[in-house]
ROMAR-364793 format. One record per residue (C-alpha): residue number from 1; x, y, z negated. Coordinates in Angstrom, 2 decimals. Each point is the difference from the previous one (the first is absolute). Layout:
<tikols>
<tikol><pos>NUM</pos><u>X</u><v>Y</v><w>Z</w></tikol>
...
</tikols>
This chain:
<tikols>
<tikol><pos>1</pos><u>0.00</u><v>0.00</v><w>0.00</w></tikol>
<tikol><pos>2</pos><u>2.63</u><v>2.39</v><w>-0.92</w></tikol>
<tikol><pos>3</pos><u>2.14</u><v>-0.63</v><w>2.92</w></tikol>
<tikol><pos>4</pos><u>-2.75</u><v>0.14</v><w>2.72</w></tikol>
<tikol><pos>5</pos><u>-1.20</u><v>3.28</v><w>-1.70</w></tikol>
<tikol><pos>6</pos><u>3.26</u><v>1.51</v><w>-0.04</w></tikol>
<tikol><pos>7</pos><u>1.11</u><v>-0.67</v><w>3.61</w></tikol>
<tikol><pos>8</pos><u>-3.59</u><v>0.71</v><w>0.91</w></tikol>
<tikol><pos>9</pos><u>1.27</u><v>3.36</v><w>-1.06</w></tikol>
<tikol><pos>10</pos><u>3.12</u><v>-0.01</v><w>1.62</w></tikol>
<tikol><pos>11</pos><u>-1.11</u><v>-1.48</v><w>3.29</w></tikol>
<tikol><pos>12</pos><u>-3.75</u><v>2.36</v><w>-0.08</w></tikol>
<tikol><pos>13</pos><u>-1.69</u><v>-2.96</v><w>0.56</w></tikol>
<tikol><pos>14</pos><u>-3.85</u><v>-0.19</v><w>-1.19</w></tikol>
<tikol><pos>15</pos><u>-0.27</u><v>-3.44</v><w>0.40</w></tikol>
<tikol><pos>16</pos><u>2.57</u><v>-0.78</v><w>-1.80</w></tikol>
<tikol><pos>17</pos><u>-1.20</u><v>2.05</v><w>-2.79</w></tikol>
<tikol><pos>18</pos><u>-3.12</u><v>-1.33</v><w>-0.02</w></tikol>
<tikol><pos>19</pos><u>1.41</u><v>-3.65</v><w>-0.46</w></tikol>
<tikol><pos>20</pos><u>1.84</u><v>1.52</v><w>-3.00</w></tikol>
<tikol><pos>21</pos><u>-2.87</u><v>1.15</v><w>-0.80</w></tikol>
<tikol><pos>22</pos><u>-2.28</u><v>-3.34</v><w>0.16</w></tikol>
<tikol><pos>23</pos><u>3.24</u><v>-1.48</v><w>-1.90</w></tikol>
<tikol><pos>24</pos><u>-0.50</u><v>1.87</v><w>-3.06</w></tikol>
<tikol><pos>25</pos><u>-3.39</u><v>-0.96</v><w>0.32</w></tikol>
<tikol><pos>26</pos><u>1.26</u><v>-3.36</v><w>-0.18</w></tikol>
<tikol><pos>27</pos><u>2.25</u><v>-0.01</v><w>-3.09</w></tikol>
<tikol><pos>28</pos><u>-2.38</u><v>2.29</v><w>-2.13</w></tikol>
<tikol><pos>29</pos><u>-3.47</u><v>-2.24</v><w>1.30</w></tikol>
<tikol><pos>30</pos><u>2.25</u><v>-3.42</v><w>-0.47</w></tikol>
<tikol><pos>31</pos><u>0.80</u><v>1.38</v><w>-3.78</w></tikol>
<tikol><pos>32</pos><u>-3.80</u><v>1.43</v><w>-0.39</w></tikol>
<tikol><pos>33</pos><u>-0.49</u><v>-3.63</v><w>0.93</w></tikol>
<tikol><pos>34</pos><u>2.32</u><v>-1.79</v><w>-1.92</w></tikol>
<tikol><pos>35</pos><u>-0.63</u><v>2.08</v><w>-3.31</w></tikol>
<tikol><pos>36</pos><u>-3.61</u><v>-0.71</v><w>0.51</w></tikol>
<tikol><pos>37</pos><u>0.01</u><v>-3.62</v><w>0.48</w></tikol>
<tikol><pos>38</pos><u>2.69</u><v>-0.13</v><w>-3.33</w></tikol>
<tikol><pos>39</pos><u>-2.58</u><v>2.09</v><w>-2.23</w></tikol>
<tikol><pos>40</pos><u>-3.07</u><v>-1.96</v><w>0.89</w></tikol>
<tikol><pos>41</pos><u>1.74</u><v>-3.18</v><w>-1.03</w></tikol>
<tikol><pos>42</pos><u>1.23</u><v>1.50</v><w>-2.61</w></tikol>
<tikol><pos>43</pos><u>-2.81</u><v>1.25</v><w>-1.73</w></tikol>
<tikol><pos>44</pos><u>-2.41</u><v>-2.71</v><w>0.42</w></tikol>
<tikol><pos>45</pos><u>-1.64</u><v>-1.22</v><w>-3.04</w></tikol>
<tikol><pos>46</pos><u>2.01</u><v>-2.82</v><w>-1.48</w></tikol>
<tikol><pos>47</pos><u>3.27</u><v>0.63</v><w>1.76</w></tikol>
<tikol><pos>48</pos><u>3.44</u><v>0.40</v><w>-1.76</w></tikol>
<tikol><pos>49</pos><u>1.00</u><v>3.45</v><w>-0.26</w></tikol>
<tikol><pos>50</pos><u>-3.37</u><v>1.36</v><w>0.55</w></tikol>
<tikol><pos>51</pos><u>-1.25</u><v>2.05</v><w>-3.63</w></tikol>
<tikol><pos>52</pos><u>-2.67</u><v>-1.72</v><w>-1.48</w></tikol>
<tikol><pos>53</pos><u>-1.85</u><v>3.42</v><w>-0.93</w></tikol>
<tikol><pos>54</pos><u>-0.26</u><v>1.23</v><w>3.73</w></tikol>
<tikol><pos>55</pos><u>-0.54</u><v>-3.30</v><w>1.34</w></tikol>
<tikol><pos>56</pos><u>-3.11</u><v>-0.92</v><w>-1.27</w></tikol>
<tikol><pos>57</pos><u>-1.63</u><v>3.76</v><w>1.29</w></tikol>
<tikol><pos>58</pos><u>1.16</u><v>-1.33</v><w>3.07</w></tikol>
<tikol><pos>59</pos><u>-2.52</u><v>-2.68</v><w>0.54</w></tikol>
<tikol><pos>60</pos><u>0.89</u><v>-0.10</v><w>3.52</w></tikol>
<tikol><pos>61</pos><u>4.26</u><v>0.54</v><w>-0.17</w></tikol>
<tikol><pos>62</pos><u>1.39</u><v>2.49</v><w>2.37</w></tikol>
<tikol><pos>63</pos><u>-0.91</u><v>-1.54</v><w>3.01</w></tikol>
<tikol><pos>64</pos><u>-1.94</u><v>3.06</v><w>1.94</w></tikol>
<tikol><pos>65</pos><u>4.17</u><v>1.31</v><w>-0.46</w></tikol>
<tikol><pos>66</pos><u>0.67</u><v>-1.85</v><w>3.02</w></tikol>
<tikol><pos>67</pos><u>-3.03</u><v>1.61</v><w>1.58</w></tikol>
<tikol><pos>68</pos><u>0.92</u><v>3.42</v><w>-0.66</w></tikol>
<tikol><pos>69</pos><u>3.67</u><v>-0.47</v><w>1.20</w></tikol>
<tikol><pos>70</pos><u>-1.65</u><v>-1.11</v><w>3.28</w></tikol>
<tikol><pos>71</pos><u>-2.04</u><v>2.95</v><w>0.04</w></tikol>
<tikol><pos>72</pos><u>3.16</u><v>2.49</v><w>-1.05</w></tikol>
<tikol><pos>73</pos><u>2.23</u><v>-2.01</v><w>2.83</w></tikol>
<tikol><pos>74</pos><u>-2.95</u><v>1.11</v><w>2.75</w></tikol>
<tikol><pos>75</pos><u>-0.05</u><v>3.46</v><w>-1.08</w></tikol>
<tikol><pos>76</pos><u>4.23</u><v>0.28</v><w>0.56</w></tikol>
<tikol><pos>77</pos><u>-0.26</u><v>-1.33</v><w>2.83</w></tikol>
<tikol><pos>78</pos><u>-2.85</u><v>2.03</v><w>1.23</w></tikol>
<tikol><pos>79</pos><u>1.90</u><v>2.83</v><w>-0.64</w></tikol>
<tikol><pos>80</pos><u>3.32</u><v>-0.58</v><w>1.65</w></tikol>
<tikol><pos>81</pos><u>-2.07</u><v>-1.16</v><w>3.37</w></tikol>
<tikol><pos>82</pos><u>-1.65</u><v>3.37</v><w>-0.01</w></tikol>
<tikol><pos>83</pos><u>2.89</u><v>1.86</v><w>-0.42</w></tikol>
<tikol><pos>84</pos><u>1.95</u><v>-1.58</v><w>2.66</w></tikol>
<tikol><pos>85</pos><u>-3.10</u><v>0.32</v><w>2.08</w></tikol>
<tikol><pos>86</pos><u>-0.32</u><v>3.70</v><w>-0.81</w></tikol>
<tikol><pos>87</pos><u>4.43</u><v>0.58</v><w>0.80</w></tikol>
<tikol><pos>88</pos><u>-0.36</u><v>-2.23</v><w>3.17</w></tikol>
<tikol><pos>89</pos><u>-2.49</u><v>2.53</v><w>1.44</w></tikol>
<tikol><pos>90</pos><u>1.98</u><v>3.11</v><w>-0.94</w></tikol>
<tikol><pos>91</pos><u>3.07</u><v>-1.47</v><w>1.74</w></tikol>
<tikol><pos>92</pos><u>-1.77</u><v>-0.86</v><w>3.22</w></tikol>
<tikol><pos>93</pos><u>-0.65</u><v>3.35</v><w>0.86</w></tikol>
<tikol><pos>94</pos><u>4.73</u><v>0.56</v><w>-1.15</w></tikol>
<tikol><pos>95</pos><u>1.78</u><v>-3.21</v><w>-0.11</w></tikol>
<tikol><pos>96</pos><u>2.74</u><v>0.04</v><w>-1.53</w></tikol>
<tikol><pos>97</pos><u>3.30</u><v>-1.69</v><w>1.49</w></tikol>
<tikol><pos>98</pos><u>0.16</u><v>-3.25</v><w>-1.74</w></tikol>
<tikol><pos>99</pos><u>3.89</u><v>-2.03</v><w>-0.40</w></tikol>
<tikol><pos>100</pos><u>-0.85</u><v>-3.36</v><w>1.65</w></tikol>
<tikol><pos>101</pos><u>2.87</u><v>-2.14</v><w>-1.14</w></tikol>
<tikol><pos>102</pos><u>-0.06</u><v>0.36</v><w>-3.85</w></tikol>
<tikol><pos>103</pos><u>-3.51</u><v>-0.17</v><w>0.01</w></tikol>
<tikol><pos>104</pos><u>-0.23</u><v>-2.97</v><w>1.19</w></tikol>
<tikol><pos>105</pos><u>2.59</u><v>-1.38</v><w>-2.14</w></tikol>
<tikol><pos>106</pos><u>-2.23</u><v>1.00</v><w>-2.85</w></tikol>
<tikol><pos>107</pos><u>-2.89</u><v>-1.52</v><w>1.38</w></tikol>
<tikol><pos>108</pos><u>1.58</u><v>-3.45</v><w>0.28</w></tikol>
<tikol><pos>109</pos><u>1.30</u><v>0.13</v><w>-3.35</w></tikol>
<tikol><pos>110</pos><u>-3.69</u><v>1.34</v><w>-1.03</w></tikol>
<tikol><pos>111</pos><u>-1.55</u><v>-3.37</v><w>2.36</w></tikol>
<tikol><pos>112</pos><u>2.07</u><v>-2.74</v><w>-2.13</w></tikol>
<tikol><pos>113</pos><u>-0.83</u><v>1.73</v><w>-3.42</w></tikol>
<tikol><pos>114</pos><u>-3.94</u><v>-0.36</v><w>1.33</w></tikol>
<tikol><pos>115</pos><u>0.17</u><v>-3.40</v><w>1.35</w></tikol>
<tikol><pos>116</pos><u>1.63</u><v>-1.36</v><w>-3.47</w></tikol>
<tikol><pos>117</pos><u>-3.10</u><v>1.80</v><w>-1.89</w></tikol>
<tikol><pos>118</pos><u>-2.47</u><v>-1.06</v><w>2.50</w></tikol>
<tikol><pos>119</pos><u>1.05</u><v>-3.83</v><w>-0.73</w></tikol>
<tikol><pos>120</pos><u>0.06</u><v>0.24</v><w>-3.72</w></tikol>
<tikol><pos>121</pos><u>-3.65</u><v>1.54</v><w>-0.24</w></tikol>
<tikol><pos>122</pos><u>-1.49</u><v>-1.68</v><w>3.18</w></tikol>
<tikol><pos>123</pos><u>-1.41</u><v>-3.10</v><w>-2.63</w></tikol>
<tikol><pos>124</pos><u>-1.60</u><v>2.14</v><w>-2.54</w></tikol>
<tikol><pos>125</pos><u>-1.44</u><v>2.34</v><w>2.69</w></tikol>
<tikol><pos>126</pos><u>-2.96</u><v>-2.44</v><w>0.05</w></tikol>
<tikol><pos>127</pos><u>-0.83</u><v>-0.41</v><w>-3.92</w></tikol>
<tikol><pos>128</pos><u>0.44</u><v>3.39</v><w>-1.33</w></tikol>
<tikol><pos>129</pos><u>-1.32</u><v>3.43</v><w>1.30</w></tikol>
<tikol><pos>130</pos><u>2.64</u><v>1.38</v><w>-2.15</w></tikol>
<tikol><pos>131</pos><u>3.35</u><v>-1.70</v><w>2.05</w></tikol>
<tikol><pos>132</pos><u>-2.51</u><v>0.39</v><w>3.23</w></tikol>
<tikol><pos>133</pos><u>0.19</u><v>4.16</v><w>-0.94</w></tikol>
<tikol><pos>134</pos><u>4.20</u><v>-0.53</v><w>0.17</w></tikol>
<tikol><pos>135</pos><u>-0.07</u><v>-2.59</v><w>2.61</w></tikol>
<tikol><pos>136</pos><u>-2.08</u><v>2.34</v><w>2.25</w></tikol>
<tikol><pos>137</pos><u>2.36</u><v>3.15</v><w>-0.34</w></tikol>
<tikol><pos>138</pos><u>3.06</u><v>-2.64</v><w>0.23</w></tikol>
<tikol><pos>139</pos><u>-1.43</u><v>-1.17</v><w>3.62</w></tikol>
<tikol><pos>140</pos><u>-0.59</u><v>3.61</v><w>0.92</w></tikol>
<tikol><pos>141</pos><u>3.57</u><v>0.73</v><w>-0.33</w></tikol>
<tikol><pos>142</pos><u>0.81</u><v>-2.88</v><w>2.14</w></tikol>
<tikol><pos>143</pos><u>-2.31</u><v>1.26</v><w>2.38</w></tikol>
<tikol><pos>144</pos><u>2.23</u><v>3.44</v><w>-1.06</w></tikol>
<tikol><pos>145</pos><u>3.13</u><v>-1.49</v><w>0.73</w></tikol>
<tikol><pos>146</pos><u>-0.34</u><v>-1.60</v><w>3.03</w></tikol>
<tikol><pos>147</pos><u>-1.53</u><v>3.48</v><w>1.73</w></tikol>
<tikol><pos>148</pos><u>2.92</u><v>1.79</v><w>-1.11</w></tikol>
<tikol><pos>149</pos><u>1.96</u><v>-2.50</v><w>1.53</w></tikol>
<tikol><pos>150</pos><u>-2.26</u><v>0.62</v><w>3.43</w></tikol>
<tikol><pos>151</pos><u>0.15</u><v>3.22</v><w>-0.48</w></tikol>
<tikol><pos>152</pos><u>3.99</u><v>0.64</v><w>-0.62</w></tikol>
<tikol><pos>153</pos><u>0.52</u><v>-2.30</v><w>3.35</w></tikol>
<tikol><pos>154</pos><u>-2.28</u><v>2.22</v><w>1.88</w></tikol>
<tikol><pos>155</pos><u>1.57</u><v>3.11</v><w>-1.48</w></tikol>
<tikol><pos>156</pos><u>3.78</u><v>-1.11</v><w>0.67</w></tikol>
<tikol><pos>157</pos><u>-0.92</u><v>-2.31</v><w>3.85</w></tikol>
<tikol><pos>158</pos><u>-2.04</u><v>3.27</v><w>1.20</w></tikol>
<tikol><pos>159</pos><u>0.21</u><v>3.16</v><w>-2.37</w></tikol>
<tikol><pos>160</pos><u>-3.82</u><v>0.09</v><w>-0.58</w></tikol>
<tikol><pos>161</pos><u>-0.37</u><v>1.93</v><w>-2.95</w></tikol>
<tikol><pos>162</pos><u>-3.90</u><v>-0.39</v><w>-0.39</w></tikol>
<tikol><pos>163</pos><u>0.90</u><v>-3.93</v><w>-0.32</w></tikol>
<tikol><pos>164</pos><u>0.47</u><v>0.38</v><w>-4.17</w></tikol>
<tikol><pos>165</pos><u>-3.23</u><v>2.47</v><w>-0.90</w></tikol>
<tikol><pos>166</pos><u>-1.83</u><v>-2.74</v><w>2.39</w></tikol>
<tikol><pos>167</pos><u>1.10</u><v>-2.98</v><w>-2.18</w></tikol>
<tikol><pos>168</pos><u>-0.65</u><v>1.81</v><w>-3.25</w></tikol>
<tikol><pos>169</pos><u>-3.35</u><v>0.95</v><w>1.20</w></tikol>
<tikol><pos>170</pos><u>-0.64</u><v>-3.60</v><w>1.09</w></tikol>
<tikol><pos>171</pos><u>1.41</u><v>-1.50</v><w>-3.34</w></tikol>
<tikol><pos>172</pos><u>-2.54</u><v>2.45</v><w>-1.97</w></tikol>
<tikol><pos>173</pos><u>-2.91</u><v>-1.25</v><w>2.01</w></tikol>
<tikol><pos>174</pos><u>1.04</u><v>-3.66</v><w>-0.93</w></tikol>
<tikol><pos>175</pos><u>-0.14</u><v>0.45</v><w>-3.75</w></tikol>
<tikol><pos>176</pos><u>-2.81</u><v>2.58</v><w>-0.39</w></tikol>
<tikol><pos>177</pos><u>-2.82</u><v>-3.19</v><w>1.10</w></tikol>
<tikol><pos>178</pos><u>1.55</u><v>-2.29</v><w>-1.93</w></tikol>
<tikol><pos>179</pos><u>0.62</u><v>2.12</v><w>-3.38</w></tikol>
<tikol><pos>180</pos><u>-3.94</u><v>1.00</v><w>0.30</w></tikol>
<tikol><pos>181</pos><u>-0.12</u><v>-3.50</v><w>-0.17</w></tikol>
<tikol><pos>182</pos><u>1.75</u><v>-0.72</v><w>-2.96</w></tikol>
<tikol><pos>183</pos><u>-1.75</u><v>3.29</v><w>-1.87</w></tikol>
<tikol><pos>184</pos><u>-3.42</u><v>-1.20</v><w>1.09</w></tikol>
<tikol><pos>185</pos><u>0.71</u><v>-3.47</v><w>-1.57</w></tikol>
<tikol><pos>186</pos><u>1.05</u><v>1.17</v><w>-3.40</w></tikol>
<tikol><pos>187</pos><u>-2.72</u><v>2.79</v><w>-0.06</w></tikol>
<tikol><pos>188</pos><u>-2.36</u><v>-2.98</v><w>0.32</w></tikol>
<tikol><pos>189</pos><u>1.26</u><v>-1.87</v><w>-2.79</w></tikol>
<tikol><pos>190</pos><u>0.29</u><v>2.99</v><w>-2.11</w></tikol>
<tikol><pos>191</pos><u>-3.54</u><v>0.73</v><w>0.65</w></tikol>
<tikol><pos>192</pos><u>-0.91</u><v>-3.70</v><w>-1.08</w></tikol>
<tikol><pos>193</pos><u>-1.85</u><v>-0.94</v><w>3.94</w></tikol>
<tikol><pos>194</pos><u>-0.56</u><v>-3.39</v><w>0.20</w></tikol>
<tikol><pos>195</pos><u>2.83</u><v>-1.39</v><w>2.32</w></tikol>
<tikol><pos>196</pos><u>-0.28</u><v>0.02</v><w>3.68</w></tikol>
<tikol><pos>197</pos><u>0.34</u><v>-3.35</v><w>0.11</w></tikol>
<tikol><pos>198</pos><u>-2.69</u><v>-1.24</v><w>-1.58</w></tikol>
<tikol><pos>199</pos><u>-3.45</u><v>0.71</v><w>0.44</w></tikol>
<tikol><pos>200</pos><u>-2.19</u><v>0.60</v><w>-3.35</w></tikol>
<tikol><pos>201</pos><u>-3.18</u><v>-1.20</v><w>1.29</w></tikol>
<tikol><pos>202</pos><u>1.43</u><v>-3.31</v><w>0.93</w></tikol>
<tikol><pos>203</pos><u>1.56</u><v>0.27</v><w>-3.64</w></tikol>
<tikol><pos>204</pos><u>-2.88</u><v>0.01</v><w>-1.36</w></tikol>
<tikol><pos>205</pos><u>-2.23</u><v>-2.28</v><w>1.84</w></tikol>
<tikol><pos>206</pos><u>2.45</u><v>-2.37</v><w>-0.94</w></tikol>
<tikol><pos>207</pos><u>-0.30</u><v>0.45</v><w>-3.29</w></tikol>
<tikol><pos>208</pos><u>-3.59</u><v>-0.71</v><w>0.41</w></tikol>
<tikol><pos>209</pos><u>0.28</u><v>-3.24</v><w>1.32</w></tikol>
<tikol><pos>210</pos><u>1.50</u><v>-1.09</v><w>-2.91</w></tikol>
<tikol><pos>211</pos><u>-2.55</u><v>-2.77</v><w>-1.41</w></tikol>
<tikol><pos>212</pos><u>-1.42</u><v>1.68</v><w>-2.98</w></tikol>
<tikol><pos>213</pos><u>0.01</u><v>3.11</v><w>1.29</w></tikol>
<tikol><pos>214</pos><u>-3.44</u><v>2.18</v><w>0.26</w></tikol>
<tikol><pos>215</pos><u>1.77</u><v>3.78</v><w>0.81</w></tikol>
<tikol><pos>216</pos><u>3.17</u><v>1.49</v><w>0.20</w></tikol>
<tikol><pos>217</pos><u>0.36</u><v>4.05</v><w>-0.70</w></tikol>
<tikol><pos>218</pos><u>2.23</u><v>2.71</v><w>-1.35</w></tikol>
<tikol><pos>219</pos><u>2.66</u><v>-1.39</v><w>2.08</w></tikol>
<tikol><pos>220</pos><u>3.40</u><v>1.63</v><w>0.57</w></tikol>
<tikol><pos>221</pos><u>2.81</u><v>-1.18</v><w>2.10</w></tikol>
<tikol><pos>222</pos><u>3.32</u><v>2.33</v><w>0.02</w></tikol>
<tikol><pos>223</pos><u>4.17</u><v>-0.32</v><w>0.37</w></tikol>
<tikol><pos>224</pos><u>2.14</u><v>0.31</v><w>-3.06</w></tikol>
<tikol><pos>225</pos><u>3.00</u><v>0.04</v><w>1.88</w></tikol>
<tikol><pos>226</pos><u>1.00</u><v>-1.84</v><w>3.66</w></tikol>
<tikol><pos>227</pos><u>-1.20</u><v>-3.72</v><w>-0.38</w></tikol>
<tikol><pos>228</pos><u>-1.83</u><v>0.45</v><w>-3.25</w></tikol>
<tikol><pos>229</pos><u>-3.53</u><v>-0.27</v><w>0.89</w></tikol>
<tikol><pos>230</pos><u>-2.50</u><v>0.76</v><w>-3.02</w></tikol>
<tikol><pos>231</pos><u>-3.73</u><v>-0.48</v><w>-0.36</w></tikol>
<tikol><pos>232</pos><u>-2.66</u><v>0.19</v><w>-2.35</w></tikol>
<tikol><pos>233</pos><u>-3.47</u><v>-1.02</v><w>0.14</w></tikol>
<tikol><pos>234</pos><u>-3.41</u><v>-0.43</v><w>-2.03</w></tikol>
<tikol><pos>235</pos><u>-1.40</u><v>-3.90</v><w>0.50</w></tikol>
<tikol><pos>236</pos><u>-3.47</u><v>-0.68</v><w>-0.55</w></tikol>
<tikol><pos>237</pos><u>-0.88</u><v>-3.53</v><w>-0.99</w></tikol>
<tikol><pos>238</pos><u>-2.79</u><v>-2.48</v><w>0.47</w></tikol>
<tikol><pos>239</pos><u>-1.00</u><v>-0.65</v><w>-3.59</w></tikol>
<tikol><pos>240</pos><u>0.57</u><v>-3.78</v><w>0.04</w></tikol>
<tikol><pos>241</pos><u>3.76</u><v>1.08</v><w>1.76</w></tikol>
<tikol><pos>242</pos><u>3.26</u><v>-0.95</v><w>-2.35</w></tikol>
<tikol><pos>243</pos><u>2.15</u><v>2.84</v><w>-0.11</w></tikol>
<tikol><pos>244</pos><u>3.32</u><v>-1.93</v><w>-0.27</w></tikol>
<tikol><pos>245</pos><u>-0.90</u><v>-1.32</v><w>3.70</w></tikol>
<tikol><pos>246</pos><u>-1.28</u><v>2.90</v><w>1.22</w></tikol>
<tikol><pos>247</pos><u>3.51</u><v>1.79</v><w>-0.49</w></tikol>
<tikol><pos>248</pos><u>2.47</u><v>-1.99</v><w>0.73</w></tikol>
<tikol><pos>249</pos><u>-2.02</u><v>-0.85</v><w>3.60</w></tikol>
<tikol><pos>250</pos><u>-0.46</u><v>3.80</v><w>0.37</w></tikol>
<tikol><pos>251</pos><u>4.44</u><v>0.63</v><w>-0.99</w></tikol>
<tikol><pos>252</pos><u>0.42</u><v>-2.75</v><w>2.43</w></tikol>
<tikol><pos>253</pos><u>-1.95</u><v>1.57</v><w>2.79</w></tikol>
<tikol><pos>254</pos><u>1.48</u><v>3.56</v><w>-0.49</w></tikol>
<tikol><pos>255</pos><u>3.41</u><v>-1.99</v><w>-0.43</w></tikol>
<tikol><pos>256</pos><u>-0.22</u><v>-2.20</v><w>3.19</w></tikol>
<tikol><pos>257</pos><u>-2.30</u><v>2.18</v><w>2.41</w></tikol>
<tikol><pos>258</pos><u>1.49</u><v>3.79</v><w>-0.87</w></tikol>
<tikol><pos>259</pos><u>3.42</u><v>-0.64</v><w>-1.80</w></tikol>
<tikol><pos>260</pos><u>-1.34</u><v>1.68</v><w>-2.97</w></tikol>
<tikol><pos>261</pos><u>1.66</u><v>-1.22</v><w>-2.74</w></tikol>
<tikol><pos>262</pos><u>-1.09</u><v>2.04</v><w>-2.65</w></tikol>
<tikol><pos>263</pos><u>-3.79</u><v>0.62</v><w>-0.68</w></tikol>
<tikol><pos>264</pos><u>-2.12</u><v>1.06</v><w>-2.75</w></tikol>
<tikol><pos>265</pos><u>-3.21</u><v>-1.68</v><w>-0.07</w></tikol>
<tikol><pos>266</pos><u>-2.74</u><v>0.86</v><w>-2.27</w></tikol>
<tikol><pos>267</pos><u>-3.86</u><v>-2.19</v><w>-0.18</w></tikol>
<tikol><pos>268</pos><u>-2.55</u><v>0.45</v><w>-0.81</w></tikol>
<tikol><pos>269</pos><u>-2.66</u><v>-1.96</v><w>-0.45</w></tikol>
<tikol><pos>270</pos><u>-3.39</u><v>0.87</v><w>2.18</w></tikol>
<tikol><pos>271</pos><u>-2.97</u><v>1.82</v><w>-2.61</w></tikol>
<tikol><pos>272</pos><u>2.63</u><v>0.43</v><w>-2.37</w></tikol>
<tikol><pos>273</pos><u>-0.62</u><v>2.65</v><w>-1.81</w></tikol>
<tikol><pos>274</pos><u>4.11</u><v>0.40</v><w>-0.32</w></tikol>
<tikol><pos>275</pos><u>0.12</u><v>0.87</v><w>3.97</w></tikol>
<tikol><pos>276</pos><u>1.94</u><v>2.75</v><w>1.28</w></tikol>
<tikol><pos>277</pos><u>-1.91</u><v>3.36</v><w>0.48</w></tikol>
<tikol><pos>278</pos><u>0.16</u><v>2.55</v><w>2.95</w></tikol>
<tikol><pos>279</pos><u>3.01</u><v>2.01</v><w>-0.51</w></tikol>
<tikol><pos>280</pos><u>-0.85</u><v>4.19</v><w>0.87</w></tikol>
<tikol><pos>281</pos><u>3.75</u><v>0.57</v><w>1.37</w></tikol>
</tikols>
């Protein structure tokens, strides 16, 4: 990062700045990450070094941490695509001359460090919002990398100036889609939507084929963090239904149908005079 934005400087070359740029990006949304992941573990309830006191507020752990970083590495990024955007179009109208060779020295250099990062968070990418966040600005500075390269050859083979604010432009329009993306995933777990995955009416009519079950309402379906779906639900139950039956078929279902493997279930038996009451919020 330091040496890209330095001869980025030297050399006057945008594109090269904005990979330095994406790069710190990279190291402050990998330790966002990182930090994240460590104080969720960390703190939930039961685990070594977490303090008994807080822990047990935290009903949940720290979890939504992860969420958040996601949401913080979107925003960075966000903001270093529109700037570039914003520079690229203010140096179409002046170019600046731009030193081909070092620059694409740099940008080389820049390539390997991306492709080594690429490979370590390519597995994770998959399970965690959180490493997707820092695997998505990682692949953007790949992306980074290799038009600097493109554009340094053009520069140096022909003298085309307009070849490195044309890159950077096309670099920021990579990552702006994909970093919506990302923000519009954590926003929805933040806001506690159901996943897209899953559909709640299919949820619950489901849960209403459980044998013993008359009705199924007040249910909720939301994210805690990336794969940890959560649902709750209000069972109502034939009277001559056993409840021990009823739900351990209904964990089952949610367990082997959704991948939900943590549910709170509460029945209620029908015309009792226990059953839940309309709530006015």
């Amino acid at each position: 990062m330091l040496v890209e934005a330095l001869a980025g400087l030297l050399t006057g070359s945008l594109a090269l700045l904005s990979d330095a740029g994406h790069m710190f990006t990279d190291v402050l949304g990998i330790a966002m990450a990182l930090a994240a992941i460590t104080a969720a573990r960390r703190a939930a309830p039961g685990q070594p070094g977490a303090r008994t006191g807080s822990a047990r507020q935290r009903t949940f752990g720290l979890y939504r941490l992860e969420v958040l970083a996601a949401l913080g590495n979107a925003l960075l990024l966000s903001g270093v695509a529109i700037y570039v955007l914003v520079e690229a179009v203010r140096r179409f109208t002046a170019p600046p001359q731009v030193q081909a060779g070092p620059m694409l020295a740099v940008a080389v250099a820049g390539l390997v460090a991306n492709l080594v990062a690429f490979a370590l968070l390519h597995g994770g990418a998959q399970e965690s919002l959180n490493v997707r966040g820092a695997y998505l600005e990682v692949l953007g500075d790949l992306f980074g990398s290799a038009g600097v390269i493109v554009a340094a050859a053009v520069i140096a083979l022909t003298g085309w100036q307009y070849a490195d604010p044309i890159v950077a432009v096309a670099v920021g329009l990579f990552i702006l889609p994909r970093t919506w993306q990302l923000a519009r995933a954590a926003v929805r777990i933040l806001v506690q939507a159901a996943p897209a995955h899953l559909d709640v009416t299919a949820v619950r009519n489901r849960l209403a084929e459980v044998p013993g079950v008359l009705d199924v309402h007040d249910l909720h379906v939301w994210t805690l963090t990336s794969g940890m779906e959560v649902a709750s639900a209000h069972l109502t139950l034939d009277p001559g239904a056993e409840v021990g039956p009823v739900l351990a078929a209904a964990r089952e279902s949610l367990q082997d149908d959704f991948r939900i493997e943590h549910a709170t279930l509460q029945v209620e038996p029908a015309g009792s005079p226990g059953a839940c009451r309309e709530i006015g919020w």
